[in-house]
C-alpha atoms as an extended CHARMM CRD file, in Angstrom:
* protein
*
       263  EXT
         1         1  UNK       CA              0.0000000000        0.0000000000        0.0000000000  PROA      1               0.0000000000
         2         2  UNK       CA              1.5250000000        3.5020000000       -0.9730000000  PROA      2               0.0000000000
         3         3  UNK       CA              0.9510000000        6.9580000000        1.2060000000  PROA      3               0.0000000000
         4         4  UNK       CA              2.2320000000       10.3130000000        0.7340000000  PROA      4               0.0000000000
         5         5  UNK       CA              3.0640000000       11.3090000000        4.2700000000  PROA      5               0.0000000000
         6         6  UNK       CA              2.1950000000       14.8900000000        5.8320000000  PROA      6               0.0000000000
         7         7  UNK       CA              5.4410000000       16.4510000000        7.2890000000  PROA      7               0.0000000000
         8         8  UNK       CA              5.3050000000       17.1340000000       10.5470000000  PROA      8               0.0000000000
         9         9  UNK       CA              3.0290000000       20.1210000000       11.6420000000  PROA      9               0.0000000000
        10        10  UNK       CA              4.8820000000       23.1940000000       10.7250000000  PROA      10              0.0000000000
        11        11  UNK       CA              4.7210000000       24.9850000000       14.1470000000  PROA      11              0.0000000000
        12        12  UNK       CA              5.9040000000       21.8410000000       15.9000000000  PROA      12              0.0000000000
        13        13  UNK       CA              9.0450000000       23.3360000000       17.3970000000  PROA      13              0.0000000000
        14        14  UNK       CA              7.6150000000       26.3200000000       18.1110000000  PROA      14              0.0000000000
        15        15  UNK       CA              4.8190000000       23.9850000000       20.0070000000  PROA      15              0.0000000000
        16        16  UNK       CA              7.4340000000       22.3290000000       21.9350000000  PROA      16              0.0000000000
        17        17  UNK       CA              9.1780000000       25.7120000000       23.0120000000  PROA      17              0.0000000000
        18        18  UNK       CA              5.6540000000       27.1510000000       23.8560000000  PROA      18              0.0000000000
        19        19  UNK       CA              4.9660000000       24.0640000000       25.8950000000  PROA      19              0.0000000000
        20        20  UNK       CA              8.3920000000       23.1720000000       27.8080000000  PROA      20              0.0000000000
        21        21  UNK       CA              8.7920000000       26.7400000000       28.1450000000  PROA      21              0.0000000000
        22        22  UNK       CA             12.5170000000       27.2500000000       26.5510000000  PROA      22              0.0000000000
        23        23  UNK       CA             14.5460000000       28.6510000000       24.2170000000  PROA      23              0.0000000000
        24        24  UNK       CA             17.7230000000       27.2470000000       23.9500000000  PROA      24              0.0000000000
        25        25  UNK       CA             20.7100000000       29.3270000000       24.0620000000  PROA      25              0.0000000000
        26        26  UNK       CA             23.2030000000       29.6490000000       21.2660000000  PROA      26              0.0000000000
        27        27  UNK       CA             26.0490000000       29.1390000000       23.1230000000  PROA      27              0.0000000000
        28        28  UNK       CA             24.8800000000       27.1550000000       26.0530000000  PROA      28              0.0000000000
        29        29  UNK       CA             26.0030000000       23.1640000000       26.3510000000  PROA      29              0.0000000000
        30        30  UNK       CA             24.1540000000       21.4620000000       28.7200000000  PROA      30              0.0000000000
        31        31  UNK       CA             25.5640000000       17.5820000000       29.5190000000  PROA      31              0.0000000000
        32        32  UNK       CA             23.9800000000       15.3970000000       27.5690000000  PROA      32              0.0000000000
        33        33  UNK       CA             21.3990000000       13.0820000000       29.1910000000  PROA      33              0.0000000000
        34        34  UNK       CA             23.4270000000        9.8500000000       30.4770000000  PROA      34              0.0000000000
        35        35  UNK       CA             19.6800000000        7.8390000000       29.1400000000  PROA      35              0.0000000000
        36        36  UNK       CA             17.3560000000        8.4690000000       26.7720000000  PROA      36              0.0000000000
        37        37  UNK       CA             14.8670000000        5.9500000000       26.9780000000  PROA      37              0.0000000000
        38        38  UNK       CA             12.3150000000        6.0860000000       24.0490000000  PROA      38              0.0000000000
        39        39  UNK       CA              8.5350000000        4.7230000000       23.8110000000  PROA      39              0.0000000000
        40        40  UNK       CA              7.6530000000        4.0710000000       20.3290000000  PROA      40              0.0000000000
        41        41  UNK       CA              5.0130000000        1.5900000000       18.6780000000  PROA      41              0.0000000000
        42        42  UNK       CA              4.9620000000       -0.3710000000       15.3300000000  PROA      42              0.0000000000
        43        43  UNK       CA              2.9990000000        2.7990000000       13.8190000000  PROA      43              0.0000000000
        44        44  UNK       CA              5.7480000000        5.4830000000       14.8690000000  PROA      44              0.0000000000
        45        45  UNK       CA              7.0260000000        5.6460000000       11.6170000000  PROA      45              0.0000000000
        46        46  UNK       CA              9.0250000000        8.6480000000       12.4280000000  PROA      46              0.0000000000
        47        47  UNK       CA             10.7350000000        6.8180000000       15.1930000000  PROA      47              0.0000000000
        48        48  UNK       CA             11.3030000000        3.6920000000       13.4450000000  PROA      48              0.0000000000
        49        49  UNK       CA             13.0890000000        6.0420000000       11.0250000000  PROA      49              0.0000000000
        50        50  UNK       CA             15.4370000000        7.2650000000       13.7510000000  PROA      50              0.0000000000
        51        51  UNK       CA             15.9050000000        4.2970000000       15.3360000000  PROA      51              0.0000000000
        52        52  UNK       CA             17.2820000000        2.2990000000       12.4000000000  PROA      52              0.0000000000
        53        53  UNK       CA             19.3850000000        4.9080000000       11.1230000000  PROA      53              0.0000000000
        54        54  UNK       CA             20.6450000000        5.1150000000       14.9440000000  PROA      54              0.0000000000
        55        55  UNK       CA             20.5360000000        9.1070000000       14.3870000000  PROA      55              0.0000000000
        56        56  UNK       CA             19.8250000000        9.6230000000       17.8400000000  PROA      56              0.0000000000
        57        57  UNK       CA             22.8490000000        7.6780000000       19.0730000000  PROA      57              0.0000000000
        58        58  UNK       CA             24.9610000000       10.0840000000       16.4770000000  PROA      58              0.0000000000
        59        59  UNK       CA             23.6430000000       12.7860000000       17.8660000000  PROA      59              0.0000000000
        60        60  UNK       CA             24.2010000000       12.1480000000       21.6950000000  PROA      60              0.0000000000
        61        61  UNK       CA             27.4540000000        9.4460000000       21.4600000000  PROA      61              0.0000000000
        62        62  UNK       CA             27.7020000000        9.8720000000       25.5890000000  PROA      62              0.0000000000
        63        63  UNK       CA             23.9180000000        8.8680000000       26.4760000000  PROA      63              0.0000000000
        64        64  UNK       CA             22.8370000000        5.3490000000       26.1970000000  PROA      64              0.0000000000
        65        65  UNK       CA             19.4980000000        5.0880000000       23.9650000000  PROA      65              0.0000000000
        66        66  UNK       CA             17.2180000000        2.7960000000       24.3500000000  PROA      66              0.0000000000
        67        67  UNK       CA             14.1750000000        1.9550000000       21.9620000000  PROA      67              0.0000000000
        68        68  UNK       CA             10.9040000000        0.1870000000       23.5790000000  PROA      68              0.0000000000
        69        69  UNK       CA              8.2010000000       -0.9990000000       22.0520000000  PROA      69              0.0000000000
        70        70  UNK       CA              4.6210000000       -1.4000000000       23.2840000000  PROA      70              0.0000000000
        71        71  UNK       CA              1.5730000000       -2.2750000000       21.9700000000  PROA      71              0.0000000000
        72        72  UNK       CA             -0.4120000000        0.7020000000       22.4350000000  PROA      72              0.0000000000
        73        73  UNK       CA             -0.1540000000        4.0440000000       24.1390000000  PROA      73              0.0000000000
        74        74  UNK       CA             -1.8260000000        3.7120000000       27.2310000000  PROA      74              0.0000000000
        75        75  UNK       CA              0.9180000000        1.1260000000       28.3500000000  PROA      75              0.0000000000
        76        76  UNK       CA              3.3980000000        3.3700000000       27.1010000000  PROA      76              0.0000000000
        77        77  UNK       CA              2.2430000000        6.1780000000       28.6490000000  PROA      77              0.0000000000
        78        78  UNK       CA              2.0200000000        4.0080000000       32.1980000000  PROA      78              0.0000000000
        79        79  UNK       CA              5.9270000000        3.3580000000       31.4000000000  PROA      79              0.0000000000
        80        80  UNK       CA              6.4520000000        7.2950000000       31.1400000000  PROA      80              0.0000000000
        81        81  UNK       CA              4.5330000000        8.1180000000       34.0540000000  PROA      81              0.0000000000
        82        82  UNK       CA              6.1920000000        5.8380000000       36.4930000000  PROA      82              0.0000000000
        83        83  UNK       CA             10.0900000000        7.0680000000       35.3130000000  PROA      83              0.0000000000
        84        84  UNK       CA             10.7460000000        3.9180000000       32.6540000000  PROA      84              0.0000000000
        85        85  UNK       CA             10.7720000000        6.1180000000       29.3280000000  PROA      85              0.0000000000
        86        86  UNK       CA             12.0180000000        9.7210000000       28.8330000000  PROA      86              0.0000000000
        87        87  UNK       CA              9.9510000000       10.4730000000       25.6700000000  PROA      87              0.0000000000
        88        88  UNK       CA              7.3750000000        8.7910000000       23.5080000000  PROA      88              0.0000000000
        89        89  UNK       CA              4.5400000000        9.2980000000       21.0030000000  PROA      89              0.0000000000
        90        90  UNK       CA              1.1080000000        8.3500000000       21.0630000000  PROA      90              0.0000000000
        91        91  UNK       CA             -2.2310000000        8.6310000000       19.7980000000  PROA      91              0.0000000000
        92        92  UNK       CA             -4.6540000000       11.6140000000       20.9790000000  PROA      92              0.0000000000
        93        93  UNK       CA             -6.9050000000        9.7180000000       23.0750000000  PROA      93              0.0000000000
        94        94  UNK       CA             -4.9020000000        8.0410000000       25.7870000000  PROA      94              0.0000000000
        95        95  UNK       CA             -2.8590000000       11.1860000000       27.1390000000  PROA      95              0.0000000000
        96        96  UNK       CA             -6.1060000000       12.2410000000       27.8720000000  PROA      96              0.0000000000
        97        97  UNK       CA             -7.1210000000        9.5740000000       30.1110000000  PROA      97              0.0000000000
        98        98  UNK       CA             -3.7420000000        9.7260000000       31.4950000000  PROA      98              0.0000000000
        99        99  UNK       CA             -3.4860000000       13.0020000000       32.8810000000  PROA      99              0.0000000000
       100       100  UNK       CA             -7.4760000000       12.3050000000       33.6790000000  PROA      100             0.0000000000
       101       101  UNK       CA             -5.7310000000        9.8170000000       36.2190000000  PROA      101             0.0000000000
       102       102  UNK       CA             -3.3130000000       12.3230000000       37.2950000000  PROA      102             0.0000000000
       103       103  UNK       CA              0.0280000000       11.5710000000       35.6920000000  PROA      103             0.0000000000
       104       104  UNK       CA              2.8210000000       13.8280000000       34.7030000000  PROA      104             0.0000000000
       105       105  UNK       CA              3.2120000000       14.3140000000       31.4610000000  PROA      105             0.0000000000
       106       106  UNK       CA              4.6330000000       17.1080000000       28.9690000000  PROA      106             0.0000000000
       107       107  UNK       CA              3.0010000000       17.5370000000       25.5760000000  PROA      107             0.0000000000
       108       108  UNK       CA              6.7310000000       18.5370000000       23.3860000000  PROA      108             0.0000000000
       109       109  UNK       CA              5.5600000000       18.1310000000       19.6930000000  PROA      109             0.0000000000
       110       110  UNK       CA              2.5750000000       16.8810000000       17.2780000000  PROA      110             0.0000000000
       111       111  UNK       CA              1.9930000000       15.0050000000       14.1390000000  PROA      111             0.0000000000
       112       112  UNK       CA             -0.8020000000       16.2650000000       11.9830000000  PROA      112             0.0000000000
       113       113  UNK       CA             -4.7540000000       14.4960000000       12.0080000000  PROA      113             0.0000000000
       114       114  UNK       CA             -5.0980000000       11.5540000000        9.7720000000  PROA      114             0.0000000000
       115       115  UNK       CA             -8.6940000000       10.0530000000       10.8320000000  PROA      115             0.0000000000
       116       116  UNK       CA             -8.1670000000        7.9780000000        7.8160000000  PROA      116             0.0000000000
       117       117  UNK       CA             -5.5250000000        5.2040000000        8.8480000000  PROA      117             0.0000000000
       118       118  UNK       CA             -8.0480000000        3.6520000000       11.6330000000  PROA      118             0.0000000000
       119       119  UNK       CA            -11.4010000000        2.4370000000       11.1850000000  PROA      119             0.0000000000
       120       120  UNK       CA            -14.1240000000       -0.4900000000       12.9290000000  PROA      120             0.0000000000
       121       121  UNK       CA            -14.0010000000       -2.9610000000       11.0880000000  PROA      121             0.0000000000
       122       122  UNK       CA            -16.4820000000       -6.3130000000       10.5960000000  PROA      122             0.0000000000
       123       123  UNK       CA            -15.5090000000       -9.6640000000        8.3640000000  PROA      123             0.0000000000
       124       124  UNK       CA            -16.5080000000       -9.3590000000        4.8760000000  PROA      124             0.0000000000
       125       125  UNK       CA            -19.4860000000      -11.7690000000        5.2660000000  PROA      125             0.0000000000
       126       126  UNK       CA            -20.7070000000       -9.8290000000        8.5990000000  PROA      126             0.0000000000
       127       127  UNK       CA            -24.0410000000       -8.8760000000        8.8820000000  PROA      127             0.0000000000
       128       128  UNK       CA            -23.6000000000       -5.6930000000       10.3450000000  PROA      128             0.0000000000
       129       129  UNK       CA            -23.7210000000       -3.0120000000        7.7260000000  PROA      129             0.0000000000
       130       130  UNK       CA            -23.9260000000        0.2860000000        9.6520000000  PROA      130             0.0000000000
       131       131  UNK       CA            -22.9740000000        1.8020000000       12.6340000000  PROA      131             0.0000000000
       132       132  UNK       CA            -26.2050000000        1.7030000000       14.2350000000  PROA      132             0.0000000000
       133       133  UNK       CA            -25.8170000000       -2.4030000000       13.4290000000  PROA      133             0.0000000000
       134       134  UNK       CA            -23.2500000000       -2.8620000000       16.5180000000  PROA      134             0.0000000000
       135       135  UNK       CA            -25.8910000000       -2.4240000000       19.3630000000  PROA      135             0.0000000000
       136       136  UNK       CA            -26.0140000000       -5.7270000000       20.9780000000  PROA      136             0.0000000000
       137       137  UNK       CA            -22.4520000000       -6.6400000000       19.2320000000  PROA      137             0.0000000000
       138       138  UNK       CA            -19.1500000000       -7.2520000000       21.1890000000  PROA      138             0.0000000000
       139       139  UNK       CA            -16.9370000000       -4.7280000000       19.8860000000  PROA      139             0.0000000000
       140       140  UNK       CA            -13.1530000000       -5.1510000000       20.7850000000  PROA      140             0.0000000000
       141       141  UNK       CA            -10.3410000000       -2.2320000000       20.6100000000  PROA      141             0.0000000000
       142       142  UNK       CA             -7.7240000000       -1.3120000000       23.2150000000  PROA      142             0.0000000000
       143       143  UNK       CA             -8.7520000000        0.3710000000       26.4340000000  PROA      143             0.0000000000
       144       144  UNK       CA             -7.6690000000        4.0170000000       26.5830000000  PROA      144             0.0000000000
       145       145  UNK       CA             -6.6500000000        4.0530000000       22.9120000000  PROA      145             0.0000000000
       146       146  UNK       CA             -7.7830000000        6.1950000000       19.9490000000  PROA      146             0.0000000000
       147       147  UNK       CA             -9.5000000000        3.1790000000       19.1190000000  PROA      147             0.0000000000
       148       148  UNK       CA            -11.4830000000        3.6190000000       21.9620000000  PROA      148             0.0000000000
       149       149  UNK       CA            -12.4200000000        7.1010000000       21.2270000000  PROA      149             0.0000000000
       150       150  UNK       CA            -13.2560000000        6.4280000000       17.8260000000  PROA      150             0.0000000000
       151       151  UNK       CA            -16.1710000000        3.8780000000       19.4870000000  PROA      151             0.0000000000
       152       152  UNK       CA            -17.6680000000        6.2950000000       22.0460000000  PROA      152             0.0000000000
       153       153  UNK       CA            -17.7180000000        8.6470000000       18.5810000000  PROA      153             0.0000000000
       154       154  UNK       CA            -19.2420000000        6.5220000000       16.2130000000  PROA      154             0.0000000000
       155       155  UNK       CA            -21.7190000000        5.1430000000       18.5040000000  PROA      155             0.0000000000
       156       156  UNK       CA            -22.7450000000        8.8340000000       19.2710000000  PROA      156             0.0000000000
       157       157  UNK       CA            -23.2290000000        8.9860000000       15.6220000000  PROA      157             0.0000000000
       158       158  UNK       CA            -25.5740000000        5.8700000000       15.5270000000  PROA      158             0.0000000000
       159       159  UNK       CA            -27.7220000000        7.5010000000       18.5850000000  PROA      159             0.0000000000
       160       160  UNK       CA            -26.5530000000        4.3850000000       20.2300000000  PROA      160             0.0000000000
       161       161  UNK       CA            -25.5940000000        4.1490000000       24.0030000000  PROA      161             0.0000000000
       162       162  UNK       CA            -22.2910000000        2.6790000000       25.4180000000  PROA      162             0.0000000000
       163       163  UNK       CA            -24.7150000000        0.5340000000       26.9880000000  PROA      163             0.0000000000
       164       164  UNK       CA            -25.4960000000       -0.8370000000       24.0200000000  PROA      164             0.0000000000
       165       165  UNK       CA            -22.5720000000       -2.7300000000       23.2640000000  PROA      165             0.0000000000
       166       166  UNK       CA            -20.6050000000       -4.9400000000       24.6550000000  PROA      166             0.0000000000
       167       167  UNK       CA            -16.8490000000       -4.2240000000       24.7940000000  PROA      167             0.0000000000
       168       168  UNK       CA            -13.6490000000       -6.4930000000       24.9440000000  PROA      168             0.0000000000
       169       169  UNK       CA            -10.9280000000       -4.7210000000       25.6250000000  PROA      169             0.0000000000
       170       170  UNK       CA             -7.9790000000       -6.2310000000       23.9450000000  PROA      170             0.0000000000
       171       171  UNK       CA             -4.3780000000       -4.9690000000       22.6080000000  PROA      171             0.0000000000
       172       172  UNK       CA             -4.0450000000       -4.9470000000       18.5800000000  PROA      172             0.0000000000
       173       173  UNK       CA             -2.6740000000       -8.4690000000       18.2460000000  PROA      173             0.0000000000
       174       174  UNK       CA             -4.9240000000      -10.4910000000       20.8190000000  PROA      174             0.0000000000
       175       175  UNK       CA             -7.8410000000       -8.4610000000       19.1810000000  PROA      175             0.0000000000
       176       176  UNK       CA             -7.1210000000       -9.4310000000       15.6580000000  PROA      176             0.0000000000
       177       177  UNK       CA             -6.9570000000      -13.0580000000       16.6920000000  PROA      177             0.0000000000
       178       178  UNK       CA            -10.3220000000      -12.7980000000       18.4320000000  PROA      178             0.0000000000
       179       179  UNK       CA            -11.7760000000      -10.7810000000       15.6210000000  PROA      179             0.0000000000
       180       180  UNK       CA            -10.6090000000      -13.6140000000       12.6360000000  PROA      180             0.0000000000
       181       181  UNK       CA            -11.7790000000      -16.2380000000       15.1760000000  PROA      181             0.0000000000
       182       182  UNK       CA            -15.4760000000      -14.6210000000       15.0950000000  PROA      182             0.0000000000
       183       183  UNK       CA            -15.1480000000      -14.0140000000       18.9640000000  PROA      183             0.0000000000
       184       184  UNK       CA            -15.9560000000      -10.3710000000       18.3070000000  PROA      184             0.0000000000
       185       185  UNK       CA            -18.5200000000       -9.2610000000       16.0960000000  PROA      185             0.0000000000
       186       186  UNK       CA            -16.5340000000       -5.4340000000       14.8780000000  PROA      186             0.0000000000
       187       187  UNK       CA            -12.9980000000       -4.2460000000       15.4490000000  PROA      187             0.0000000000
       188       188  UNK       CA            -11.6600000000       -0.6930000000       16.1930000000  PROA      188             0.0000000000
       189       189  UNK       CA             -8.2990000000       -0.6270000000       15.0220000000  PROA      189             0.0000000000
       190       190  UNK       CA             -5.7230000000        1.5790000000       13.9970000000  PROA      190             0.0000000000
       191       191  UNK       CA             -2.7060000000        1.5710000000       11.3240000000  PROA      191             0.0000000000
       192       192  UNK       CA             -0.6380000000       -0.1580000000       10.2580000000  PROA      192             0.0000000000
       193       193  UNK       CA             -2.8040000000       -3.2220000000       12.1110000000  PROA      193             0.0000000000
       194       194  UNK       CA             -5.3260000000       -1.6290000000       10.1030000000  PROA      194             0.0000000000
       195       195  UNK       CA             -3.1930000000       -1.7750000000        6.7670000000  PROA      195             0.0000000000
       196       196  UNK       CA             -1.8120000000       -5.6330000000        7.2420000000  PROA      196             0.0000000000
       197       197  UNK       CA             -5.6600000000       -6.5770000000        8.3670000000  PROA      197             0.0000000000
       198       198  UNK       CA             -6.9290000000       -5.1750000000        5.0460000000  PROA      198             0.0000000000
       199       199  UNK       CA             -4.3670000000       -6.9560000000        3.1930000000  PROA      199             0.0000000000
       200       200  UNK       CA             -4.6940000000      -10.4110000000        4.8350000000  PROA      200             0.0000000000
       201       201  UNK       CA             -8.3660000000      -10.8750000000        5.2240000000  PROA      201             0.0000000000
       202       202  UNK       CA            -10.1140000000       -7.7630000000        3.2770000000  PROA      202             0.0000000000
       203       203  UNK       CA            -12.2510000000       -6.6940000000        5.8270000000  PROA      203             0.0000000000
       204       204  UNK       CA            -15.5990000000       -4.4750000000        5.8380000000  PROA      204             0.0000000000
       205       205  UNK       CA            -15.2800000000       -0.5450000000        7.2540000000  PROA      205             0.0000000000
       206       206  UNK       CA            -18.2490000000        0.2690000000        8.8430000000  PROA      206             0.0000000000
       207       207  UNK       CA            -16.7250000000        3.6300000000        9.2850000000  PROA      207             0.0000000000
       208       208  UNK       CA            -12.8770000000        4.9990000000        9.7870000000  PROA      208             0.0000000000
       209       209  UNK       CA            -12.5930000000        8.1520000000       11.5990000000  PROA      209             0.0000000000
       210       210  UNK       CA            -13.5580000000       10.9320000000        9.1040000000  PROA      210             0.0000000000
       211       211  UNK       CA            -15.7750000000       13.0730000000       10.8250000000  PROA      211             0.0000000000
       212       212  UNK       CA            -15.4520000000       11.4860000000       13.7810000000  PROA      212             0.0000000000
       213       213  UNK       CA            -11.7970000000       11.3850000000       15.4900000000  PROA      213             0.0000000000
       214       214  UNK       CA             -8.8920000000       13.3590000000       13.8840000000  PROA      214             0.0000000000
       215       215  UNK       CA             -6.6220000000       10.8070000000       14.9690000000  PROA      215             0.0000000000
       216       216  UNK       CA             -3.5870000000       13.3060000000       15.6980000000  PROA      216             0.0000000000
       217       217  UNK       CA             -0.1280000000       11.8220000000       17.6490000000  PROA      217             0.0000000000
       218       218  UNK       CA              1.3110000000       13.3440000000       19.6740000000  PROA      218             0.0000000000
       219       219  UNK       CA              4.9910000000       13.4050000000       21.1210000000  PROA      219             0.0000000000
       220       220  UNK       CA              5.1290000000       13.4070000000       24.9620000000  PROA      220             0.0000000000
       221       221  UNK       CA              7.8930000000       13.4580000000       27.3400000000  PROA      221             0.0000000000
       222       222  UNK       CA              8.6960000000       13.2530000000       31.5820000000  PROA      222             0.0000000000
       223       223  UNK       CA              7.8690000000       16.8010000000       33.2230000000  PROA      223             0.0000000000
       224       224  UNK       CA             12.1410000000       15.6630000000       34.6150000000  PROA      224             0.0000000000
       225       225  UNK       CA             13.2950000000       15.4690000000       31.5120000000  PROA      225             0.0000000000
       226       226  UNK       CA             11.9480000000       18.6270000000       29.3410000000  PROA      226             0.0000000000
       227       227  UNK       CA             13.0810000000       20.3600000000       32.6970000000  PROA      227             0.0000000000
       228       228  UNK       CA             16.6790000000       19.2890000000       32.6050000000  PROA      228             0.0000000000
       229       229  UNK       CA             17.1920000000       18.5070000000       29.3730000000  PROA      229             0.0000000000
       230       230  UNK       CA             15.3370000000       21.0410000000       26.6090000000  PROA      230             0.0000000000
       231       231  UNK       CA             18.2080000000       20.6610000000       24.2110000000  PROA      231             0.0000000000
       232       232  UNK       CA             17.7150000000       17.2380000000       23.8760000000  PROA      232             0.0000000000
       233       233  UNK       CA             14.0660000000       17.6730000000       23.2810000000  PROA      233             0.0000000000
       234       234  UNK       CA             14.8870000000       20.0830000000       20.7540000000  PROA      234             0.0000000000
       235       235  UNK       CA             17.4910000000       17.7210000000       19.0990000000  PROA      235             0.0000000000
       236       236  UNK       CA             14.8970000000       15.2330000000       18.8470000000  PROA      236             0.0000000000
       237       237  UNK       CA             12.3600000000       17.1660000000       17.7230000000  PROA      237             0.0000000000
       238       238  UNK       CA             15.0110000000       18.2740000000       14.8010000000  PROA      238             0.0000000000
       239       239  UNK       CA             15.3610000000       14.8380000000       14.0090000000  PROA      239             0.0000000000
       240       240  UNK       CA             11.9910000000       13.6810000000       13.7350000000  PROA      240             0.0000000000
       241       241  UNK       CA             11.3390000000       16.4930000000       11.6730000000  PROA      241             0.0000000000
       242       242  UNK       CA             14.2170000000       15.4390000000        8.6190000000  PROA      242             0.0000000000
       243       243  UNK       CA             13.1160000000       11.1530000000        9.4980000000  PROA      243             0.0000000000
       244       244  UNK       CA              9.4490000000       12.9570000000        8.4310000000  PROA      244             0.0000000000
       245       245  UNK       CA             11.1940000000       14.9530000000        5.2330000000  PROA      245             0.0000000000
       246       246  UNK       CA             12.2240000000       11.5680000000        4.2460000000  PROA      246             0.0000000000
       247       247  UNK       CA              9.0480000000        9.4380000000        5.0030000000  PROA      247             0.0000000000
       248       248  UNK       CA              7.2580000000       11.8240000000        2.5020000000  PROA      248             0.0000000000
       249       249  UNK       CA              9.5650000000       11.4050000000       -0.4670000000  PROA      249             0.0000000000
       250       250  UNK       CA              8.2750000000        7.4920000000       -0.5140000000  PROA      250             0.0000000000
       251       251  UNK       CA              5.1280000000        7.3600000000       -2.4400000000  PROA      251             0.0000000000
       252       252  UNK       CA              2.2390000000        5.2960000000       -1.0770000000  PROA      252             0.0000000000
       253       253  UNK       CA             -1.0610000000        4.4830000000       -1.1830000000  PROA      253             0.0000000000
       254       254  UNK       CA             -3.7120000000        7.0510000000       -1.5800000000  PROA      254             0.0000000000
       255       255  UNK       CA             -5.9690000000        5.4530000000        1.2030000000  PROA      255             0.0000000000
       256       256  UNK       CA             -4.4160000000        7.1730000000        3.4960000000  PROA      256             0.0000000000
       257       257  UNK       CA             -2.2760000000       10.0790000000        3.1100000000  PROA      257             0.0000000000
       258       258  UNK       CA             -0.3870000000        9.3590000000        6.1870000000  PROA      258             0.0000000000
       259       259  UNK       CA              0.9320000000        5.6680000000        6.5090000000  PROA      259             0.0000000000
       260       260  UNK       CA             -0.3190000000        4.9370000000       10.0190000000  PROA      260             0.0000000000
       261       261  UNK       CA             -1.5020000000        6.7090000000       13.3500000000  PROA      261             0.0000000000
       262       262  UNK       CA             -0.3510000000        5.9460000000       17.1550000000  PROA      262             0.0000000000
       263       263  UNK       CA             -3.1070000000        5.1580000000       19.3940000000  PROA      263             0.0000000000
């Protein structure tokens, strides 16, 4: 599948300097961070850019980097929270419920909406034809996701209650299984589990998130380390900015015209 990807939003330094509060010197050098620990997920593209080009360990040769991955955001953003990550990027929904649960968090940058690249989804002999089909259905997505947004949305749209459904809350790779097993009638889903699911088993979209969720990721960091080390944000952010420059020279698909979204 081919994309054309967005750059990143043009005012996202000047989002992270509004937000950390900075403005790095011109002649000040800070030591660098002895860790950077980074949260990304299969659908970081931008990351996954850095990471195998090891820019960021280039860029800071004394710090040790370390890449995790995690299924979705809300467990990355419980890794952040509790001191186990420095900086990582997820979907809009789950900071949201984060900081709803008081947790300390720093919004430093932004990719731009693409309510496109996720969608619920039923198997292509499903009965269920419309959004106002899934009352009574068990409806699986990740809990605290964008996914999860994109349900409470859509069901709004239908008139339907929450009530109205039943929901399994699953992460993307237990709720694909479920979902090609028939255990689960409709699957909220993001990309790329979105893209490979269309591929392998061409399912139905009973709606993606046009008009209902603009899907936007976000880049979020510790309160610790924007505080101590804004320079390094700013590095970061200078990188994911030039991985983004060179994500958008690779034509793709015109599904989407971002490859995938973080939830």
């Amino acid at each position: 599948m081919s994309f054309h990807r967005h750059a990143l939003f043009a005012g996202v330094l000047a989002l992270a300097t509004g937000l950390l509060g900075f403005a790095p010197e011109a002649h000040s050098q800070p030591a660098a961070p002895k860790e950077i620990r980074i949260g990304f997920q299969k659908s970081a593209v931008n990351l996954v850019i850095l990471k195998q080009q090891g820019a960021l360990e280039k860029r800071f040769p004394d710090s040790k980097v370390s890449w995790i991955e995690f299924p979705a955001g809300p467990q990355l953003l419980e890794a952040l929270a509790v001191g186990s990550l420095e900086i990582g990027l997820t979907g809009d929904s789950p900071p949201v419920f984060a900081q709803a649960a008081g947790k300390d968090l720093r919004y430093v940058g932004a990719e731009p909406p693409k309510p496109q690249s996720s969608a619920i989804l039923v198997k292509p002999d499903s009965p269920l034809r419309t959004l106002a089909d899934l009352k009574g259905r068990k409806v699986a997505f990740q809990k605290g996701s964008s996914a999860h947004y994109l349900v409470v949305r859509a069901l709004a749209q239908a008139g339907l209650q929450w009530s109205d459904i039943t929901p399994i809350y699953l992460p993307p790779s237990d709720a694909r299984a479920a979902f090609e097993r028939g255990s689960v009638d409709a699957w909220a889903i993001w990309d790329p589990y979105y893209a490979a699911t269309e591929l392998d088993i061409q399912p139905r979209v009973l709606s993606n998130g046009v008009g209902l969720s603009g899907n936007n990721s976000f880049y979020l960091a510790s309160t610790a380390f924007t505080q101590n080390h804004p320079q390094a944000v700013q590095v970061l952010l200078d990188e994911l900015t030039q991985a983004d420059a060179t994500c958008s020279r690779t034509a793709r698909s015109p599904r989407s015209s971002s490859p995938t979204s973080a939830a």
